[in-house]
N, C-alpha and C positions, 0 to 999 in steps of 0.2 A: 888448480884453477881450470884445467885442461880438462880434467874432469866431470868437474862441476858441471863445465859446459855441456861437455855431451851429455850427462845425465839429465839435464832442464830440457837439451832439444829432444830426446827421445822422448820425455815425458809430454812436453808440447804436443810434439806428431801422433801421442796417443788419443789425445784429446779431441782432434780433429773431426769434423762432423763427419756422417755418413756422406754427404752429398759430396766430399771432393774423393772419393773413394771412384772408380772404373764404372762402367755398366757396359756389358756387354750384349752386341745386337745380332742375333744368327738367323741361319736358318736355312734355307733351300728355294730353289728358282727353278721353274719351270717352262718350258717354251713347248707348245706343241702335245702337252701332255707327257715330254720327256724331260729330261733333269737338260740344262744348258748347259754345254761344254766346261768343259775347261779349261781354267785360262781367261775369263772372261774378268774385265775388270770390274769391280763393287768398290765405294767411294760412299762414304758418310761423310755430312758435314753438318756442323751445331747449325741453328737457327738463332739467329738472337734478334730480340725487341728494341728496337730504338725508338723514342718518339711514340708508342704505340703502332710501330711497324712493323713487320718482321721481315729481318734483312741476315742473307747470307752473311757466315763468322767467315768468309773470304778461303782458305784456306783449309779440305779437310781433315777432320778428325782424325777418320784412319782410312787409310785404303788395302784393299786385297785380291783376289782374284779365285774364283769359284772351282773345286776341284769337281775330280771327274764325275759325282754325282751332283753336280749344280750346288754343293752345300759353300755356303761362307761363314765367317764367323769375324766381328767388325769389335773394334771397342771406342767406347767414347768417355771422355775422363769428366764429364760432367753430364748430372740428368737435364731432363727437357726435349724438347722441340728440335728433330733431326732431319733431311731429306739425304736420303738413301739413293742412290746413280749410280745406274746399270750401264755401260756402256758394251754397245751390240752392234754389228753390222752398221758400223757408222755411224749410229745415233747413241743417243741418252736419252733412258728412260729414267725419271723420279719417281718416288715415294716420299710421302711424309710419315716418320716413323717418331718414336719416343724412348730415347733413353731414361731406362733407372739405374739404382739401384744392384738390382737384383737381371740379371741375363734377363733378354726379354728375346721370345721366337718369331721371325716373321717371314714365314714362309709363302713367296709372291709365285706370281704366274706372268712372266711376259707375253704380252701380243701384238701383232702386228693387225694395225686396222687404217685402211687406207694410207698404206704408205707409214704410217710413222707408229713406234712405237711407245706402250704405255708400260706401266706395271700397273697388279692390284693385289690383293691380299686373296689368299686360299680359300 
């Protein structure tokens, strides 16, 4: 019987679509034309639709922190709609990124414009 069981649940979990499978979000940060420290913390977090709104999933995804050549590497266990926070000298800076699948690269450039900080892509 014990058996049985595990055998239908591993068969089960083979079955499973691609979409509950990881994607992973990486890449590198730059501030000033040089890679940003390290140590710096990086925060992904799902986006989700309610209502036809799109409302933070509260709580994120994953978080990490940028080694000494500014690079990160983020994972998110479902595709779609991500914002990516850079927290720096005080502030948080966003991105809207997109989990898949398949690792996706997103190598940003922080800057500082009138006081506060943005991110944008390479």
């Amino acid at each position: 019987m014990h058996k049985h069981f595990v055998t239908s649940a591993l068969l089960l979990s083979l079955c499973l679509p691609a979409a509950a499978h990881a994607g992973r979000v990486f890449g590198d940060i730059k501030l000033d034309g040089k890679p940003l420290p390290a140590g710096v913390p990086v925060t992904i977090t799902r986006v989700l639709t309610v209502d036809g709104k799109a409302k933070n999933a509260g709580a994120p995804s994953d978080t990490t922190k940028t080694d000494q050549y500014g690079a990160y590497k983020l994972t998110v266990k479902e595709t779609g709609k991500c914002v990516l926070a850079v927290a720096y000298d005080k502030q948080t800076a966003t991105f809207e990124v997109f989990s898949n699948k398949d690792a996706t690269r997103y190598d940003l450039i922080l800057e500082k414009k009138d006081g506060k900080l943005s991110l944008r892509r390479k």
